[in-house]
Z-matrix of the N, CA and C atoms (Angstrom, degrees):
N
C 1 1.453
C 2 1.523 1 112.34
N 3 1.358 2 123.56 1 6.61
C 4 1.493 3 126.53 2 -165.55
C 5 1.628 4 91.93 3 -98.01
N 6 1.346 5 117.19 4 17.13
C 7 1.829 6 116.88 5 166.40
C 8 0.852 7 94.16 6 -89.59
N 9 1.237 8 144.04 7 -33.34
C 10 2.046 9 120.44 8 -132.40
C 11 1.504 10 97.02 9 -102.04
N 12 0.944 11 110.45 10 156.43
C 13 1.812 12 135.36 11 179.99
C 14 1.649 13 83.56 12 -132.45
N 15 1.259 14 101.44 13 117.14
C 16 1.773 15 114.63 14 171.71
C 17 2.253 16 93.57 15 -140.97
N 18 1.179 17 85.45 16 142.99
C 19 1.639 18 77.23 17 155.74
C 20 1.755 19 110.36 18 -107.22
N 21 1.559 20 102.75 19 -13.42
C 22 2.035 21 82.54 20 -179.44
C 23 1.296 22 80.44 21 -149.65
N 24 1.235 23 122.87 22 162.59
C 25 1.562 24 158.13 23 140.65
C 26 1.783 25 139.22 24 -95.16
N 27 0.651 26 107.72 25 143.72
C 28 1.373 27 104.60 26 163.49
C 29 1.470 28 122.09 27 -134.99
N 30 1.599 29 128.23 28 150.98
C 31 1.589 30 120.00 29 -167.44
C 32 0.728 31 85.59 30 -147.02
N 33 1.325 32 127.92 31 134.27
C 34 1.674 33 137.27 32 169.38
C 35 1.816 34 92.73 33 -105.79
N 36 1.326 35 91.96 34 162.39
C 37 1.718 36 101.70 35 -160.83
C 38 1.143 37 134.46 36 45.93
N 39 1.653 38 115.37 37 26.06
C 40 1.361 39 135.83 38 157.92
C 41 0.965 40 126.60 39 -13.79
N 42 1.929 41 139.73 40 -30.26
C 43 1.089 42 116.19 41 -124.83
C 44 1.662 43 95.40 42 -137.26
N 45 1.257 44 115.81 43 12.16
C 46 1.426 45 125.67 44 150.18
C 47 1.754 46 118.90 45 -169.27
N 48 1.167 47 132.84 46 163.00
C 49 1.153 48 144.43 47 153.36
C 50 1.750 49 98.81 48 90.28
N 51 1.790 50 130.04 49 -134.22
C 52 0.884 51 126.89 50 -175.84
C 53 1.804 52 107.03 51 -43.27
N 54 1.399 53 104.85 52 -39.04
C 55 1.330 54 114.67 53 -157.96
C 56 1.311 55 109.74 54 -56.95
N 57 1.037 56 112.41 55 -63.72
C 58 1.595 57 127.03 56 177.59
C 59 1.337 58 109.26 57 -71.30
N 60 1.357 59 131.21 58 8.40
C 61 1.788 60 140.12 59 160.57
C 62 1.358 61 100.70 60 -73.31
N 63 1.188 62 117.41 61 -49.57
C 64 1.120 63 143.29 62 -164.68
C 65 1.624 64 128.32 63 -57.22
N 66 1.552 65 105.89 64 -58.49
C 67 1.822 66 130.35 65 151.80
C 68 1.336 67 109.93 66 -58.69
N 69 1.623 68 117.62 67 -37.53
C 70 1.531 69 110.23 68 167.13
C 71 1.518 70 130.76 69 -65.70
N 72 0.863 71 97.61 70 -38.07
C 73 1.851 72 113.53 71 179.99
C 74 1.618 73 95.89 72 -72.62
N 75 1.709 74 129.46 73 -51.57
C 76 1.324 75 120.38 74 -157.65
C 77 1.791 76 87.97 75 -64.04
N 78 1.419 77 123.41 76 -38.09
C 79 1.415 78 123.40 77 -150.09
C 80 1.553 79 105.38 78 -77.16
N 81 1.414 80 120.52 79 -29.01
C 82 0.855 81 125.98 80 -170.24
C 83 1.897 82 121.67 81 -103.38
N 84 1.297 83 100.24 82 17.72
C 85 1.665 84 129.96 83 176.98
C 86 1.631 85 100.71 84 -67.85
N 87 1.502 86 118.75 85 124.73
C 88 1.671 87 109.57 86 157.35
C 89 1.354 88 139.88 87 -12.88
N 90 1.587 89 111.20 88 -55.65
C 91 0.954 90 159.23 89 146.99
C 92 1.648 91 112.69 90 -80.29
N 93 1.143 92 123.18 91 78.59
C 94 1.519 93 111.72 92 151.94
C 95 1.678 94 138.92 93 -70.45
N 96 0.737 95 128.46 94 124.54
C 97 1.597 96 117.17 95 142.85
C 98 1.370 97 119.57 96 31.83
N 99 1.536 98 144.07 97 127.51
C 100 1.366 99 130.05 98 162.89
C 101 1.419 100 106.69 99 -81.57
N 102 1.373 101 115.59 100 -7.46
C 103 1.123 102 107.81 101 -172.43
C 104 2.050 103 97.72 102 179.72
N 105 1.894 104 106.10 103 124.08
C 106 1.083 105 102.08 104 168.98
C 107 1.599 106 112.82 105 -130.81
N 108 1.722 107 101.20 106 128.47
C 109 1.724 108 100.36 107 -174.04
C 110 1.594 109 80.48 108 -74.45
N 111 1.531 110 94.18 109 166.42
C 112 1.847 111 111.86 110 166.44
C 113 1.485 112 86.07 111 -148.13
N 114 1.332 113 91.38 112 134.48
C 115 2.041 114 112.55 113 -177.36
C 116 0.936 115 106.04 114 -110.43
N 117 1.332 116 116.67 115 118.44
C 118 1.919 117 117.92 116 169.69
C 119 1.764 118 91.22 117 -137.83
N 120 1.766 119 90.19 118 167.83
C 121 1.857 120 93.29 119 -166.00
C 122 1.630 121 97.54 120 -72.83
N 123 1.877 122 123.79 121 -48.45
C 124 1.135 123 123.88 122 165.62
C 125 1.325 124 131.89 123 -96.46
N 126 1.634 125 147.13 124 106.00
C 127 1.198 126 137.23 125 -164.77
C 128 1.251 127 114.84 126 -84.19
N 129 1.508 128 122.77 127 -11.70
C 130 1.284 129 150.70 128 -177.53
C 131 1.598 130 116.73 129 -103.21
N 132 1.505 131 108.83 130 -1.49
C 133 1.353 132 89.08 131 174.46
C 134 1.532 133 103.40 132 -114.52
N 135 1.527 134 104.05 133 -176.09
C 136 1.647 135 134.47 134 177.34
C 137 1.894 136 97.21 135 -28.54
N 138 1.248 137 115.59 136 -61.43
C 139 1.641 138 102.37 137 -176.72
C 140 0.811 139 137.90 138 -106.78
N 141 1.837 140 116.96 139 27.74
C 142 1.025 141 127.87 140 126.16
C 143 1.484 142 139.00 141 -63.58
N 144 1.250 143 101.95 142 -15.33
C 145 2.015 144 105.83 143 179.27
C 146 1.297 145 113.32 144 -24.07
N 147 1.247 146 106.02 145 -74.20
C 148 1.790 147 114.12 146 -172.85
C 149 1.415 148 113.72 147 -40.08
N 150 1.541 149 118.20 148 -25.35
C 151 1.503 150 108.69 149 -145.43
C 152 2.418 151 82.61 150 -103.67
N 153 1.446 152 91.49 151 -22.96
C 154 1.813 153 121.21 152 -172.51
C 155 1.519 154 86.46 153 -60.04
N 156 1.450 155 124.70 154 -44.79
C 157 1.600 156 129.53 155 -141.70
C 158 1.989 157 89.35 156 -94.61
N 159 1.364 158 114.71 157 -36.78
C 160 1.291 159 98.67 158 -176.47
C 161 1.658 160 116.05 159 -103.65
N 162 1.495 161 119.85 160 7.95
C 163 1.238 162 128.16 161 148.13
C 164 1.342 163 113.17 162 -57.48
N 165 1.455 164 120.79 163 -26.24
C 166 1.553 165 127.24 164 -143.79
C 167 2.239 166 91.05 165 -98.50
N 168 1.375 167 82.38 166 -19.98
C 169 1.682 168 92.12 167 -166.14
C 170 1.710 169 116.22 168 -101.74
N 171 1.626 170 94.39 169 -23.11
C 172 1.638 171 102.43 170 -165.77
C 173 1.465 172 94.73 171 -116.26
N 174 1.404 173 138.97 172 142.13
C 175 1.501 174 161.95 173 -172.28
C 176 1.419 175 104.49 174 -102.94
N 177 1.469 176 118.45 175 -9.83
C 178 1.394 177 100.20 176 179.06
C 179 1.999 178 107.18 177 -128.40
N 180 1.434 179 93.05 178 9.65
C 181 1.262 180 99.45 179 163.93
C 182 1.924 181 124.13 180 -66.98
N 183 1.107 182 114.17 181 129.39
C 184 1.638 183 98.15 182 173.88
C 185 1.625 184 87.86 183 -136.41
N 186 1.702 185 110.31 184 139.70
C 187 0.860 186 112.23 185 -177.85
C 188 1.751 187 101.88 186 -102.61
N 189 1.504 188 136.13 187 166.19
C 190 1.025 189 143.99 188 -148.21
C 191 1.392 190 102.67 189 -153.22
N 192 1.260 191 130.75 190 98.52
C 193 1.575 192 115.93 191 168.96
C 194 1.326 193 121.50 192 -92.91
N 195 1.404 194 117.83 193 125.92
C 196 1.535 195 137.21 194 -163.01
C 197 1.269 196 123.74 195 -148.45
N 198 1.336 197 128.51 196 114.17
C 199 1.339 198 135.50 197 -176.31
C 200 1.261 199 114.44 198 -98.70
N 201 1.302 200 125.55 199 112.78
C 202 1.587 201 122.70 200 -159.62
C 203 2.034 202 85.60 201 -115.17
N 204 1.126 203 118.88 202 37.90
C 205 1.778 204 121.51 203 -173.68
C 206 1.511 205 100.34 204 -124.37
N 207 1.498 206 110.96 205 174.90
C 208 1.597 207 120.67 206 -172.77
C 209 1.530 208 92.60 207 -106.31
N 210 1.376 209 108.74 208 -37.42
C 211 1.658 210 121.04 209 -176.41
C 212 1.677 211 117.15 210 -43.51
N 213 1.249 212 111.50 211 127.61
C 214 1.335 213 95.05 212 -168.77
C 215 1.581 214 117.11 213 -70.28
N 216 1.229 215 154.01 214 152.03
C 217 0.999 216 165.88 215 155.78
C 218 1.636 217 114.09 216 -33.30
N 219 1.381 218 121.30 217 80.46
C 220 1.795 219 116.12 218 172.01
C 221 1.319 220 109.37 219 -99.69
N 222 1.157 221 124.56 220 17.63
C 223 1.325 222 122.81 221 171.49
C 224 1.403 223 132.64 222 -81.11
N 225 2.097 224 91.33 223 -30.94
C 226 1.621 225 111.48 224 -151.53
C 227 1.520 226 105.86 225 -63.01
N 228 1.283 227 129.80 226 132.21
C 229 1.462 228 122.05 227 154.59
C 230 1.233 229 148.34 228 -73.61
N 231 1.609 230 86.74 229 3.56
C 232 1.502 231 104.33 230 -178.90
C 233 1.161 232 148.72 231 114.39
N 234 1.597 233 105.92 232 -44.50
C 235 1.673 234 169.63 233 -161.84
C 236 1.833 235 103.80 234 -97.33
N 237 1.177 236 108.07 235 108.41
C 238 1.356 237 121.07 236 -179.10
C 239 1.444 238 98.11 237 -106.02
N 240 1.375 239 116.21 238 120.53
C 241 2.129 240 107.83 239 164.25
C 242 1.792 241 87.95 240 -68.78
N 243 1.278 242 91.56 241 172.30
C 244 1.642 243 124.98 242 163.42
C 245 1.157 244 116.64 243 -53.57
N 246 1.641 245 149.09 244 112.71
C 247 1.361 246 131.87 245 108.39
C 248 2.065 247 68.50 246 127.82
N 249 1.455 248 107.36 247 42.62
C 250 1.281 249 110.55 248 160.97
C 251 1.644 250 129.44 249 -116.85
N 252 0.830 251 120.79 250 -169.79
C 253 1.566 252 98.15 251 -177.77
C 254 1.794 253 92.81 252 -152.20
N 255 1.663 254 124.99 253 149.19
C 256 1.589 255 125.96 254 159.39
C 257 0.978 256 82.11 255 -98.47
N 258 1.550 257 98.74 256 172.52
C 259 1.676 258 127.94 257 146.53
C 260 1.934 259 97.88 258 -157.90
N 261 1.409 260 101.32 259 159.29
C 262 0.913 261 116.70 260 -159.86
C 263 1.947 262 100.13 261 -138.30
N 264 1.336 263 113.73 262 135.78
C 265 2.052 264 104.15 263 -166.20
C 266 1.245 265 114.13 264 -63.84
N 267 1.709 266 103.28 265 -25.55
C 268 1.377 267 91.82 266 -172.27
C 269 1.402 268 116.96 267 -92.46
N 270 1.441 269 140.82 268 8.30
C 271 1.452 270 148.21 269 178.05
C 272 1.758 271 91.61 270 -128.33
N 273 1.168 272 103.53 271 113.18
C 274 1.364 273 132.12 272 -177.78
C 275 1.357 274 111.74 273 -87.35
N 276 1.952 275 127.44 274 -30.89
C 277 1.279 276 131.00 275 157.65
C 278 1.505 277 92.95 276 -65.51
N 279 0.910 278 145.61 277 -69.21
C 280 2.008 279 122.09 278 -173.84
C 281 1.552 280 121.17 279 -58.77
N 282 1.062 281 102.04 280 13.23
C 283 1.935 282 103.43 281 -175.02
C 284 1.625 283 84.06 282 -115.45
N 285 1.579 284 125.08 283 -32.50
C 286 1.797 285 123.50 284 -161.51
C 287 2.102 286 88.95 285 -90.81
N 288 1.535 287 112.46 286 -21.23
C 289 1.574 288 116.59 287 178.04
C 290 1.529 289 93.24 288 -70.87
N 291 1.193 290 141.62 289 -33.58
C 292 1.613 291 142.67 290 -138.54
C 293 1.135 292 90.70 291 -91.29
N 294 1.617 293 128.51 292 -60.44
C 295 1.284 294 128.55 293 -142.24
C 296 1.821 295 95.30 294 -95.70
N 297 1.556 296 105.83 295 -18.88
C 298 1.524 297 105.55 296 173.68
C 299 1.604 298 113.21 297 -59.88
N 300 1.076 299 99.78 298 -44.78
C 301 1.578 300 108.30 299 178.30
C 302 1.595 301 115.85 300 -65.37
N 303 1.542 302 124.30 301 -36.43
C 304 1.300 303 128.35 302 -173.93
C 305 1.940 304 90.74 303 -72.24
N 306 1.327 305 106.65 304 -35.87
C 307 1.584 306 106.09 305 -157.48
C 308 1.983 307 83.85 306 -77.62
N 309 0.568 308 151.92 307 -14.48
C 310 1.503 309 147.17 308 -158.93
C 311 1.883 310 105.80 309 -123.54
N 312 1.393 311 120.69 310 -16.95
C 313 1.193 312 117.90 311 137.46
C 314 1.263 313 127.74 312 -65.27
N 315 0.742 314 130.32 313 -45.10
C 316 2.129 315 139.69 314 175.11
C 317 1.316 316 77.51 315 -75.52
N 318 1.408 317 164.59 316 -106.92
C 319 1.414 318 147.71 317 -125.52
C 320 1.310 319 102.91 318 65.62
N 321 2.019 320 100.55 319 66.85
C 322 1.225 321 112.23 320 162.00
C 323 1.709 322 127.27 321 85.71
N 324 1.593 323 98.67 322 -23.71
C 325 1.457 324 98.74 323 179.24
C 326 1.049 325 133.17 324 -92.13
N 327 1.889 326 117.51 325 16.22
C 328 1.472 327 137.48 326 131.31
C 329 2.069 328 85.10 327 105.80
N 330 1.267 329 73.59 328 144.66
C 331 1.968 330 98.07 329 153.35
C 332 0.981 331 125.37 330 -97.94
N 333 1.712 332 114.91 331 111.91
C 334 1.331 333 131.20 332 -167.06
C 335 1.670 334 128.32 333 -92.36
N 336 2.049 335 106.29 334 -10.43
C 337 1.002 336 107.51 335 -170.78
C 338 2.107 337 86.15 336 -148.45
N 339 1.513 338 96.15 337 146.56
C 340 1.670 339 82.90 338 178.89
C 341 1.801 340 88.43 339 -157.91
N 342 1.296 341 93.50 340 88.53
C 343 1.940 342 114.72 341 169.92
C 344 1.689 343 101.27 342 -70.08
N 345 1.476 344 116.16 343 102.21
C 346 1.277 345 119.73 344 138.72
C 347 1.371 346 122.57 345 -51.45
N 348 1.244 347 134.29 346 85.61
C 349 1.605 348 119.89 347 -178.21
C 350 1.802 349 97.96 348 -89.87
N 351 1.914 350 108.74 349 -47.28
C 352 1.525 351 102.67 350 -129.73
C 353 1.627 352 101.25 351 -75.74
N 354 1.026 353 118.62 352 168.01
C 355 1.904 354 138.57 353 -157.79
C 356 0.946 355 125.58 354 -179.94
N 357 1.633 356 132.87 355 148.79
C 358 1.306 357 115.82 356 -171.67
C 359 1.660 358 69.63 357 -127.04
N 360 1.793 359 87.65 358 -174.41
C 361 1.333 360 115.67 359 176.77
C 362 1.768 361 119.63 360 -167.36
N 363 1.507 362 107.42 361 120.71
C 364 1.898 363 111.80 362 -160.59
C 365 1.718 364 87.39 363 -70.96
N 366 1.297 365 133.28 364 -43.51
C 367 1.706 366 129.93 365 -151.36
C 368 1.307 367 112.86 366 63.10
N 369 1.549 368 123.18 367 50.30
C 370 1.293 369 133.73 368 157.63
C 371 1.312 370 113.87 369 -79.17
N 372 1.133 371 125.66 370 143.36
C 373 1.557 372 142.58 371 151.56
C 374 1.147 373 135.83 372 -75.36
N 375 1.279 374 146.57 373 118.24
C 376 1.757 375 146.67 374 -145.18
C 377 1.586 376 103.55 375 -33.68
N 378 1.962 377 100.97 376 -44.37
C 379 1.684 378 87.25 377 -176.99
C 380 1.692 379 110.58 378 -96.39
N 381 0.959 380 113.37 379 30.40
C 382 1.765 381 112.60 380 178.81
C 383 1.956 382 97.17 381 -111.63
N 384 1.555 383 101.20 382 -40.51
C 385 1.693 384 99.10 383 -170.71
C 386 1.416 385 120.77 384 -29.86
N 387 0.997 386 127.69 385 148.89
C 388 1.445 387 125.44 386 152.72
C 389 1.751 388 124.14 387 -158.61
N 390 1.277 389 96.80 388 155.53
C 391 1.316 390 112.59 389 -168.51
C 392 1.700 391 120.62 390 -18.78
N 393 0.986 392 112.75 391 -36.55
C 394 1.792 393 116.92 392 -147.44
C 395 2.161 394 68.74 393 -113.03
N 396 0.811 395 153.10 394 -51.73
C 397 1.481 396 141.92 395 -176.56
C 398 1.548 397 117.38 396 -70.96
N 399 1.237 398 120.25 397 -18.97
C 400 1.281 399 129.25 398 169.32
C 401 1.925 400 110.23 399 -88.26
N 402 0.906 401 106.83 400 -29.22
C 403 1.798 402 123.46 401 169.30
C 404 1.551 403 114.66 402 -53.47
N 405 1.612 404 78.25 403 -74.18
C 406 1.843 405 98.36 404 161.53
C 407 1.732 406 136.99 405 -26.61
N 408 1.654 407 82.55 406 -55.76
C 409 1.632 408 104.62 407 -177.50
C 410 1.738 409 106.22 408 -79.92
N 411 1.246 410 113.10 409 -43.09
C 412 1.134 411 100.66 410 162.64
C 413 1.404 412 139.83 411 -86.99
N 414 1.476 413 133.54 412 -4.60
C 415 1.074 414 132.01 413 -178.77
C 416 1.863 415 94.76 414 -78.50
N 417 1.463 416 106.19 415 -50.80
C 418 1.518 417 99.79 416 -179.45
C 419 1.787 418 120.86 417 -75.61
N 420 1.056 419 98.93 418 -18.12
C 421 2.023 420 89.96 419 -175.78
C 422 1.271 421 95.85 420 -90.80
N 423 1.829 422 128.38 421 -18.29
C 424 1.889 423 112.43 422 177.69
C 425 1.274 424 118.13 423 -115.65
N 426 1.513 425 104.20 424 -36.58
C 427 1.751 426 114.21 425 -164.28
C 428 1.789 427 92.65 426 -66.38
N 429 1.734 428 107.81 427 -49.76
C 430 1.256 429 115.55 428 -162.62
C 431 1.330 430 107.89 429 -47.14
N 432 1.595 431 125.70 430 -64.74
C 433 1.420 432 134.51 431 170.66
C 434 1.684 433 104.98 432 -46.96
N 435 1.007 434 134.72 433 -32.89
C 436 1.387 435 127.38 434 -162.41
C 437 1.871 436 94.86 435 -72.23
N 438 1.812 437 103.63 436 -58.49
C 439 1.304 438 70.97 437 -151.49
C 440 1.878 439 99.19 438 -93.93
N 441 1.315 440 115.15 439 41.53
C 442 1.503 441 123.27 440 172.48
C 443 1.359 442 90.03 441 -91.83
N 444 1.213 443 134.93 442 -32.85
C 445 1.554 444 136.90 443 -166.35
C 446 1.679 445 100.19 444 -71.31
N 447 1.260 446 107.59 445 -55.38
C 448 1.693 447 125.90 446 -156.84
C 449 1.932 448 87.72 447 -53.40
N 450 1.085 449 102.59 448 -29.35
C 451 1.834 450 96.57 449 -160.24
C 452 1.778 451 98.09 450 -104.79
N 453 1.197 452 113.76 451 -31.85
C 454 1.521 453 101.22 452 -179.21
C 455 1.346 454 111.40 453 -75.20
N 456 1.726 455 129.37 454 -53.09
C 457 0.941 456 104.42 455 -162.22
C 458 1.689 457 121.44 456 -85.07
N 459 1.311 458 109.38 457 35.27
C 460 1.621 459 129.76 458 175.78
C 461 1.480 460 120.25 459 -132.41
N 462 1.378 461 116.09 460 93.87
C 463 1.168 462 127.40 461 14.25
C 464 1.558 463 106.67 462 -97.19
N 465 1.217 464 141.50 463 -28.55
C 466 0.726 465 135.35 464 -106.76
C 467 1.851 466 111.98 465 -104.84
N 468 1.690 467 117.68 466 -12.46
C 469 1.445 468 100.02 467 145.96
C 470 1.549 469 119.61 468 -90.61
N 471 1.331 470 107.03 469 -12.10
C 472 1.757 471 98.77 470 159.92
C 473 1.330 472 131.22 471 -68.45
N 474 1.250 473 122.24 472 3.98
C 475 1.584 474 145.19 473 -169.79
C 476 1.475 475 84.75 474 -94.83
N 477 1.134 476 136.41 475 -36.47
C 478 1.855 477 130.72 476 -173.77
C 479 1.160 478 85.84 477 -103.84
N 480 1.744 479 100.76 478 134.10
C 481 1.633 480 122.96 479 -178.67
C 482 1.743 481 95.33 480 -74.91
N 483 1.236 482 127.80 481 -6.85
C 484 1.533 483 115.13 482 -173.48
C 485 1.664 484 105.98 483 -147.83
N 486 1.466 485 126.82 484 45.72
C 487 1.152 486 117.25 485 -173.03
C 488 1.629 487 110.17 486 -60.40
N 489 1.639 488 97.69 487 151.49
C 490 1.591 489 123.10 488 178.16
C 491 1.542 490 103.17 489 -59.56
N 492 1.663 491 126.71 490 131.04
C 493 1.102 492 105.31 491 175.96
C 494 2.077 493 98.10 492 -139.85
N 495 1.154 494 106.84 493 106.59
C 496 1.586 495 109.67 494 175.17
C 497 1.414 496 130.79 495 -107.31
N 498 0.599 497 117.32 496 151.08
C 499 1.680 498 123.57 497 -178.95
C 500 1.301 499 114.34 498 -145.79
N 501 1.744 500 116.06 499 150.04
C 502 1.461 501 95.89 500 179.55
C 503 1.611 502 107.81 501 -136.60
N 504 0.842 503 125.95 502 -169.59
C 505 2.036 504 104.89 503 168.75
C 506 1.683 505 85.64 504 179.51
N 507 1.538 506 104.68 505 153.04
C 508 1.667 507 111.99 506 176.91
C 509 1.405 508 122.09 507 -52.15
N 510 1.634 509 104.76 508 -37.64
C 511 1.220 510 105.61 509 173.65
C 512 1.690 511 132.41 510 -63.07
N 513 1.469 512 103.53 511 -44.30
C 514 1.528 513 123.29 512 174.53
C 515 1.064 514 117.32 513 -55.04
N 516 1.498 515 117.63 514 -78.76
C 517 1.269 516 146.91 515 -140.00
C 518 1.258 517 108.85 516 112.01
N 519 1.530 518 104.50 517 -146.57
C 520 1.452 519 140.38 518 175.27
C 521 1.667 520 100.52 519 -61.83
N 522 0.792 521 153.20 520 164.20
C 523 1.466 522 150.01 521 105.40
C 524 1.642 523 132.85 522 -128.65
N 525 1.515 524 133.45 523 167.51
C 526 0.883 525 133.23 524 159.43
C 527 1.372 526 122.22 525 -108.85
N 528 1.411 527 126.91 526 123.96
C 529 1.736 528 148.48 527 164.91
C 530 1.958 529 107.69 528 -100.43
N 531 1.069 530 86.37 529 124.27
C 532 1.938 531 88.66 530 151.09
C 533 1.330 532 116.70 531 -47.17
N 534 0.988 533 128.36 532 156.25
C 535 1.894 534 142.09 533 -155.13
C 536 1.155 535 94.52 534 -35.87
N 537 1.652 536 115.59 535 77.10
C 538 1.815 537 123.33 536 143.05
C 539 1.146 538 99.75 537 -126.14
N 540 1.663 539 110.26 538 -176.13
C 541 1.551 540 116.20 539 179.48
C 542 1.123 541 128.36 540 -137.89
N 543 1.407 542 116.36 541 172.76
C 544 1.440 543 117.54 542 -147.62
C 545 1.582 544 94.78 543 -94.31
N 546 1.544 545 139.52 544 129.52
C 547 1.147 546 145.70 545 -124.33
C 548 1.696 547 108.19 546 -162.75
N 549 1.294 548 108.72 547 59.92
C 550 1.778 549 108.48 548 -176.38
C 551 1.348 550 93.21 549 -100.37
N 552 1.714 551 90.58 550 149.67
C 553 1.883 552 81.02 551 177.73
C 554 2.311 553 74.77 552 -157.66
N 555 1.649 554 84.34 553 165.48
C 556 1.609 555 85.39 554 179.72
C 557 1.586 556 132.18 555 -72.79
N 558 0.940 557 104.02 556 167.86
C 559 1.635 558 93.46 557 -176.18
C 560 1.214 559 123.56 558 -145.28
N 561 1.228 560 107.50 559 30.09
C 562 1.799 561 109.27 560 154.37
C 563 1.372 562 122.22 561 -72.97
N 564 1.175 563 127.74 562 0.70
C 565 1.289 564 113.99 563 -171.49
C 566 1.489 565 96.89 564 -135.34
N 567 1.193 566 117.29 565 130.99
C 568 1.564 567 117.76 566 -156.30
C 569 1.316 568 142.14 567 13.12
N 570 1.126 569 100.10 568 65.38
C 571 1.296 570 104.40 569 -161.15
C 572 1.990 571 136.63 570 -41.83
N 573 1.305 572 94.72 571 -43.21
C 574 1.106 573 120.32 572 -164.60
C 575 1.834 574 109.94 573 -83.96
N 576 1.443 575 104.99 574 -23.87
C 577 1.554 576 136.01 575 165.60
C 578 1.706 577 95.65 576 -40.59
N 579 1.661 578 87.30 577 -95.15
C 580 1.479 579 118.58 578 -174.84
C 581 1.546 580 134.60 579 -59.28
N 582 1.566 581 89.45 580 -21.06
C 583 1.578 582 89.03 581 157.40
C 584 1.491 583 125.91 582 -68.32
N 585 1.556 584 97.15 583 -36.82
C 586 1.752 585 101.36 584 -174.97
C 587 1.625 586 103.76 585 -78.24
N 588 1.399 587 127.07 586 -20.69
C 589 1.849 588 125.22 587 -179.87
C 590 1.918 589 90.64 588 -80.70
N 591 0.902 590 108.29 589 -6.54
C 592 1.610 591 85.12 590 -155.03
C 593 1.549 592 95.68 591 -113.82
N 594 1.356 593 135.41 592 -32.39
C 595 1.536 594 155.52 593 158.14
C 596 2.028 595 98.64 594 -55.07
N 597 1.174 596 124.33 595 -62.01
C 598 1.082 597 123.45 596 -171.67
C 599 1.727 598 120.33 597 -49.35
N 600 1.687 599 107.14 598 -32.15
C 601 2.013 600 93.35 599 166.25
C 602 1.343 601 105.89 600 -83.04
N 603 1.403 602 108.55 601 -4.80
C 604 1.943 603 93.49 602 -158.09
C 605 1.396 604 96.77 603 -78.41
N 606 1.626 605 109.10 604 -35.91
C 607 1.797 606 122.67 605 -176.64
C 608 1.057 607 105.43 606 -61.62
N 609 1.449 608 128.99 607 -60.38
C 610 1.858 609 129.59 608 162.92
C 611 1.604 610 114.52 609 -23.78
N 612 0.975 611 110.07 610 -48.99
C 613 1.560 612 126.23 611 -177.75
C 614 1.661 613 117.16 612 -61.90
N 615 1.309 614 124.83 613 -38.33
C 616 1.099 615 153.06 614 172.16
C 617 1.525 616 101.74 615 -51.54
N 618 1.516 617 98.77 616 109.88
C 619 1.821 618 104.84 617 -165.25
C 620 2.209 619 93.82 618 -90.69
């Protein structure tokens, strides 16, 4: 990641594991970021700390709370900071409120990088799966990114004449596409399933 020249980012599932690899590496670039949102469902709770501790250190961190899941939210505290935005997958006017707010933080000078990380995963086995957990897993690891995509990159990675565009999948690696996105999601639980439902909008997307 010590190639990219981005002025902003965004990471959904910021707030531990790949996610928060992720805000670390952009933060810690020669060249950083003028500015990186990090999206987690609670920014205020218990597992967010880590991501709480380097907001507390970095000036161009903005954290973003966003639930890209069907699961209801028992985390939330309630407590919104200032000049933040939710969204939630299944109300698409609060996902078009989310990215209004990211687009009105930059004041116009566009989102240049937009990492799908966050995903859940049940760890069922072919004969444990079932209907309402396979729904689940997919409405939030594809629909969620799909229609977070439909609203970010309009206008606002088309506003950068060269937005950052990554994707990653078990098979690949890392890669770079023109305005698509970077798309890790877990893979203990069928792997080979969900890679191909969850790779298939990001490839559509791929200008």
């Amino acid at each position: 990641m010590g190639e990219l020249r981005i002025r902003s980012a965004l990471v959904t599932g910021a707030n531990r594991g790949i996610g928060l690899g992720f805000v670390q590496h952009l933060l810690a670039l020669p060249n950083p970021p003028e500015v990186v949102f990090a999206a987690c469902r609670d920014p205020k709770g218990q597992r967010a700390q880590e991501l709480q501790k380097l907001a507390s250190k970095h000036r161009n961190l903005v954290i973003v709370p966003l639930a890209l899941c069907l699961v209801a939210d028992t985390e939330g505290s309630g407590h919104s900071p200032p000049h933040l935005a939710s969204a939630e997958v299944t109300d698409p006017a609060s996902i078009k409120a989310a990215a209004a707010s990211v687009g009105e933080h930059l004041k116009g000078s566009g989102l240049n990088l937009l990492i799908n990380n966050a995903g859940i995963v049940r760890g069922n086995t072919l004969d444990t799966e079932t209907l309402k957990d396979m729904s689940d897993v997919y409405t939030t690891n594809t629909i969620g990114p799909l229609l977070l995509s439909q609203v970010m990159p309009h206008p606002q990675l088309q506003e950068h004449p060269c937005p950052a565009a990554l994707r990653s999948s078990e098979e690949e690696g890392l890669g770079c596409w023109d305005r698509a996105l970077l798309h890790s999601l877990p893979a203990e639980s069928l792997p080979c399933c969900w890679a191909h439902l969850t790779s298939s909008p990001t490839r559509c997307l791929a200008v």
